[in-house]
C-alpha positions in Angstrom: -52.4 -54.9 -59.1 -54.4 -51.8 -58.9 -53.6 -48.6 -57.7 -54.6 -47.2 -54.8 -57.6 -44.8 -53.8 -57.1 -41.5 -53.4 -58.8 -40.0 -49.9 -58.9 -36.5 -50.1 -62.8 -35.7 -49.6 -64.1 -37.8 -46.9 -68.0 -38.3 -45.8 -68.6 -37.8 -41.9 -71.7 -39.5 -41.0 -72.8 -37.5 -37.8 -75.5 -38.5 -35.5 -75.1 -35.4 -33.2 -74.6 -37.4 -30.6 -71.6 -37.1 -27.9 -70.2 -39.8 -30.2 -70.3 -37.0 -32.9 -68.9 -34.4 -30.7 -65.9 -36.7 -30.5 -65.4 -37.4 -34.1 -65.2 -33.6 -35.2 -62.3 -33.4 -32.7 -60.6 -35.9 -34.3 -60.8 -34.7 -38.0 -57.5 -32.5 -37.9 -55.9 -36.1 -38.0 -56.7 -37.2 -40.9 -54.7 -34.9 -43.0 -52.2 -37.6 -42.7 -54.4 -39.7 -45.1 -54.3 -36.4 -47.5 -58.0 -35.4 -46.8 -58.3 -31.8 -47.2 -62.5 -31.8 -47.7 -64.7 -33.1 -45.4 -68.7 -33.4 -46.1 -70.4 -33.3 -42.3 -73.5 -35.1 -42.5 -76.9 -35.8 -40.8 -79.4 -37.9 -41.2 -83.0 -37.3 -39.3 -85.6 -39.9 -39.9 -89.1 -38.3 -39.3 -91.6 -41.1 -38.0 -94.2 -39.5 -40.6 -95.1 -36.1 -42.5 -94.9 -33.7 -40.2 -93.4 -35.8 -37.4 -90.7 -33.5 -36.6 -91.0 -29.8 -35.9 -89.7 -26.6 -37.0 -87.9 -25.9 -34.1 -86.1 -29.5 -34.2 -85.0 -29.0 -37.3 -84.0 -25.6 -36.8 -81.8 -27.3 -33.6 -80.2 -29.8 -35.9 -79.0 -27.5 -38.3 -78.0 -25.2 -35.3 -75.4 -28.0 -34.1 -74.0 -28.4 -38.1 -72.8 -25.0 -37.9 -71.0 -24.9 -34.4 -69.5 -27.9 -35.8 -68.2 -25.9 -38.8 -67.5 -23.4 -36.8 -64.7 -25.4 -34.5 -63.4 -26.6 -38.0 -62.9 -23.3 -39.5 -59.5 -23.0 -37.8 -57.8 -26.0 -39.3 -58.3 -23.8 -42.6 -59.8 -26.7 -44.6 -62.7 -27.5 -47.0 -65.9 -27.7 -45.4 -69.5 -28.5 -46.6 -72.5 -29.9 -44.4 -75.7 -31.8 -45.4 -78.8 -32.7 -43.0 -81.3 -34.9 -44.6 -84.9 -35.6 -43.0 -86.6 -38.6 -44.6 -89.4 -40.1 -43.4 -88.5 -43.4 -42.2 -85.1 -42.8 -43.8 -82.8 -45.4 -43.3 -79.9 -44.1 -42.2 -77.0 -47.0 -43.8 -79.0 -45.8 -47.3 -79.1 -42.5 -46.8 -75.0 -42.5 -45.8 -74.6 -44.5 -48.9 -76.3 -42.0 -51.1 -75.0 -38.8 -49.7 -71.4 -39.8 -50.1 -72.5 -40.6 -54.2 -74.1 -37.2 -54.1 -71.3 -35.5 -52.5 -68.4 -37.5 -54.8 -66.5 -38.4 -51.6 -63.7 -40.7 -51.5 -64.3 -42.5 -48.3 -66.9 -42.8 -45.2 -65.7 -42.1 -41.7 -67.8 -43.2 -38.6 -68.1 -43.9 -35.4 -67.7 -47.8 -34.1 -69.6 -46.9 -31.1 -72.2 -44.0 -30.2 -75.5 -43.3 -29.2 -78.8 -43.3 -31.0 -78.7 -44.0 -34.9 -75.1 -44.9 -34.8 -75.6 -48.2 -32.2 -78.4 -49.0 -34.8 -76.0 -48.5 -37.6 -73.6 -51.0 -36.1 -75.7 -53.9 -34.8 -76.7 -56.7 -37.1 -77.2 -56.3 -40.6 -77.2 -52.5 -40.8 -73.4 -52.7 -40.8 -73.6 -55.7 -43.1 -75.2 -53.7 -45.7 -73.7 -51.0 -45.5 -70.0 -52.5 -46.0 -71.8 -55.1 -48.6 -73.1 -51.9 -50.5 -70.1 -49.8 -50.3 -68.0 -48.9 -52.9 -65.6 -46.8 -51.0 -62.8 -47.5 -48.0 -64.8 -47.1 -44.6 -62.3 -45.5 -41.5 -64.3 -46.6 -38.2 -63.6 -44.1 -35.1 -63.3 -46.8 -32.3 -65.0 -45.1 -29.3 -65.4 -46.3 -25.3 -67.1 -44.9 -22.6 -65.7 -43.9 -19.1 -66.6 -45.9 -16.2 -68.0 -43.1 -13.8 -70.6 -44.8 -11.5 -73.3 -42.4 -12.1 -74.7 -42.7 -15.8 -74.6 -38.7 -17.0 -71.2 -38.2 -15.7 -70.0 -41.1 -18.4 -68.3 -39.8 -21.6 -67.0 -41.0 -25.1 -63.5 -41.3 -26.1 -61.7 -42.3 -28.3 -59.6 -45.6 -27.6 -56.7 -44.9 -29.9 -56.7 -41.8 -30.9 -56.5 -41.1 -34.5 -53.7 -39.0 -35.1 -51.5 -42.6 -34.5 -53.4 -44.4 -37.5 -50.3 -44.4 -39.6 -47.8 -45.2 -37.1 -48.2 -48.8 -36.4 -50.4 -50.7 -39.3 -51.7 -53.8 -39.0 -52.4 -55.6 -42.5 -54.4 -59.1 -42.5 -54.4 -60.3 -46.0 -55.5 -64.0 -47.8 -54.2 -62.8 -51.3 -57.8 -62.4 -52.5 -58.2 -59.1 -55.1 -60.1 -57.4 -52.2 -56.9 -58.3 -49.8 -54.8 -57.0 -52.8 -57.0 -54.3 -53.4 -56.2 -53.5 -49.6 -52.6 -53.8 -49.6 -52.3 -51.5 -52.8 -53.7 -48.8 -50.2 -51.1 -49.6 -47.8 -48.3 -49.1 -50.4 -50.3 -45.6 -50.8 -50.3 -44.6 -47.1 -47.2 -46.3 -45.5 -44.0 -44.4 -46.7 -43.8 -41.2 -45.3 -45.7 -41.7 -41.5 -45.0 -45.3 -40.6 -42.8 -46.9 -37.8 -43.9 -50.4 -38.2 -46.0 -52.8 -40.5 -47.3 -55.8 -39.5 -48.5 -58.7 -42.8 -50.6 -61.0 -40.9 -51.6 -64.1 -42.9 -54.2 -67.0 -40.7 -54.4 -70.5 -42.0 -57.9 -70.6 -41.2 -58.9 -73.9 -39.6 -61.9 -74.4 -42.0 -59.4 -74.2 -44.9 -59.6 -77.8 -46.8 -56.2 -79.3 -46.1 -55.2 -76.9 -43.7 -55.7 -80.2 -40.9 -52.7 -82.2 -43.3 -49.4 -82.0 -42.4 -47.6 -82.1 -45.6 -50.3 -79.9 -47.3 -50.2 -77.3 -44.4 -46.1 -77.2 -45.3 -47.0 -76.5 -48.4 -49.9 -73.8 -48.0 -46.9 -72.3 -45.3 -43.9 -72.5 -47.8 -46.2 -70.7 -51.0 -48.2 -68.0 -48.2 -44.4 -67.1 -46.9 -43.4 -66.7 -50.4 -46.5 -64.1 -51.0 -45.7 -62.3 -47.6 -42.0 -61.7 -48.5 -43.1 -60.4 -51.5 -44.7 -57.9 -49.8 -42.3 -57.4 -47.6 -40.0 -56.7 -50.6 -42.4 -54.0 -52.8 -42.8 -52.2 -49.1 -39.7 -51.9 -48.2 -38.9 -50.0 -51.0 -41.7 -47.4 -50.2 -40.8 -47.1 -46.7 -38.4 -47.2 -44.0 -41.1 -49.0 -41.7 -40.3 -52.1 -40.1 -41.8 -54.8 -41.8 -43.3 -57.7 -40.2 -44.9 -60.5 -41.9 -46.5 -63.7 -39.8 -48.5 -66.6 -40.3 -50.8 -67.9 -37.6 -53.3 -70.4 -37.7 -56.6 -70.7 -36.3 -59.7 -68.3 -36.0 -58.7 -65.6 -38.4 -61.0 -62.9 -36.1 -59.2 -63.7 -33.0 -55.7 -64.3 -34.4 -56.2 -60.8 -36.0 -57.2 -59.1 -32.8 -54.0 -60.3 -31.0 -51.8 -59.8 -33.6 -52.9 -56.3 -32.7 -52.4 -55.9 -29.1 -48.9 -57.9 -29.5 -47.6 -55.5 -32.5 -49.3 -52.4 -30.2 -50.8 -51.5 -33.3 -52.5 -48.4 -34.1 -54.8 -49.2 -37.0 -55.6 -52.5 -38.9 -56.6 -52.4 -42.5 -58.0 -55.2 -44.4 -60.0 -55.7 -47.2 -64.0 -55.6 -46.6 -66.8 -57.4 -48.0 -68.4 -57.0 -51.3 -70.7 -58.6 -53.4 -69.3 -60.9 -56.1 -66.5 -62.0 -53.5 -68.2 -64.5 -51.3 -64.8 -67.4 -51.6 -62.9 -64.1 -49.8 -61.8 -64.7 -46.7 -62.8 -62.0 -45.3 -66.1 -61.8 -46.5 -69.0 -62.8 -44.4 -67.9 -62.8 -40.7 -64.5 -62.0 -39.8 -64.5 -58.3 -41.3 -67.4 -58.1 -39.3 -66.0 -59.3 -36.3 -63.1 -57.4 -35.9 -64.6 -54.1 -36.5 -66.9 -55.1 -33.7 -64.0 -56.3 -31.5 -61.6 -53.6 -32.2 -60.1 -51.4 -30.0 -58.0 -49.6 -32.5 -59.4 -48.2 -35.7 -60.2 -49.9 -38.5 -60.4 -49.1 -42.2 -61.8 -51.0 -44.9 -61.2 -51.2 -48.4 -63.8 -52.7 -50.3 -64.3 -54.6 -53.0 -63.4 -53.7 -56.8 -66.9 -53.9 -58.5 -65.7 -53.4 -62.0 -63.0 -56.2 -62.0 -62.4 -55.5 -65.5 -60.1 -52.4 -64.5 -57.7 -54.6 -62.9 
């Protein structure tokens, strides 16, 4: 197995929204995951040459500075970028900035206003996970339920500061599950009260529907899972929980998740090259869209050959 990914210089993809507003309040958490840089970034797309003023740009790159501003407390690494393209798209432009900046991972927002609802919708989010090389930490935000519209306000479900404390890990042994649970091993020790190794028969598997096969598929998934259990609990003093479940591997996920009360699920994300995975396709999809805890994502390894 691989090692895991360092994540000390993460890229925050910042709409300048409320939903943004929210995520730079949250950033003093993540010094849990050893990030000690963040890269605050913006992208504008102008509807033609010319399309946007002076003075809106000038507003844009007002609001990057008061967000660098409220950092400059926490006494960390700061650098900002604001990009106007004309009919940039923002999934690419995120994609490239975080090359250009060297980062080690991409946080955003699962919910928000403006670009960031386009980013998550459809195959925006597809592409973006499909074309990532780097773990992805979604921000899982809500909105209050004040009856009049402009009194509503983002939140964030779970907060942030918890992600360590409870991890959920859904795995079907693929390298980009592996690839996922090598993180784990990286975050785990230190800042974790419980771990939870979640393994669904899925009901589309072929033999999952015979008895004696599924016994079998049971008996050689436990085996894996204990292993697990074994390498972990060497790292950490976390309880460790492994399960098998069968079923819809989206939904058996999602209660797994409210039954453990856990804070964050990590699981390997989509890549291209990986299309037998498990997780590829829908269900990592699914569950960062039905979360209502965080969610981080570790992608596929494009250059196998490091194994």
């Amino acid at each position: 197995m691989t090692a895991g990914i360092d994540l000390k210089h993460a890229l925050v993809a910042l709409d300048q929204s409320q939903a943004s507003e929210v995520m730079v309040e949250c950033l003093s958490k993540f010094e849990q995951f050893g990030t000690h840089k963040f890269t605050l970034f913006t992208s504008v797309s102008v509807p033609y040459p010319g399309g946007l003023s002076s003075g809106s740009e000038e507003q844009y790159r007002e609001q990057m500075r008061e967000y660098e501003k409220r950092l400059e407390p926490l006494n960390i690494d700061i650098e900002t970028d604001i990009q106007f393209k004309v009919n940039g798209y923002v999934p690419s432009e995120i994609l490239n900035a975080a090359k250009e900046h060297n980062t080690d991972y991409i946080i955003i927002a699962n919910r928000g206003h403006n670009k960031f609802r386009e980013l998550l919708l459809g195959s925006t989010v597809t592409e973006l996970l499909q074309r990532c090389e780097l773990p992805v930490y979604l921000i899982n935000l809500s909105v209050t339920d004040e009856e009049a519209l402009d009194q509503r306000k983002l939140y964030c479900v779970k907060s942030c500061a918890d992600s360590l404390k409870r991890i959920l890990h859904p795995t079907d042994f693929s390298p980009t599950a592996n690839r996922a649970f090598e993180q784990l091993c990286e975050l785990a020790p230190e800042k974790t009260e419980q771990i939870s190794l979640l393994h669904v028969q899925a009901s589309g598997r072929k033999g999952v529907d015979d008895p004696e096969q599924l016994e079998k598929f049971d008996a050689e998934d436990h085996e894996k899972l204990t292993e697990y259990k074994k390498r972990l609990e060497k790292l950490t003093d976390a309880e460790i929980i492994i399960s098998i479940n069968y079923g819809s591997p989206t939904a058996k996920i999602l209660a797994e998740a409210e039954e453990r009360s856990s804070t964050m699920i990590m699981l390997g994300s989509q890549g291209r090259g990986y299309v037998e995975d498990l997780f590829i396709g829908g269900v990592s999809l699914n569950v960062i869209r039905q979360s209502k805890i965080p969610v981080l994502t570790i992608p596929a390894n494009r250059y196998p050959e490091d194994k």
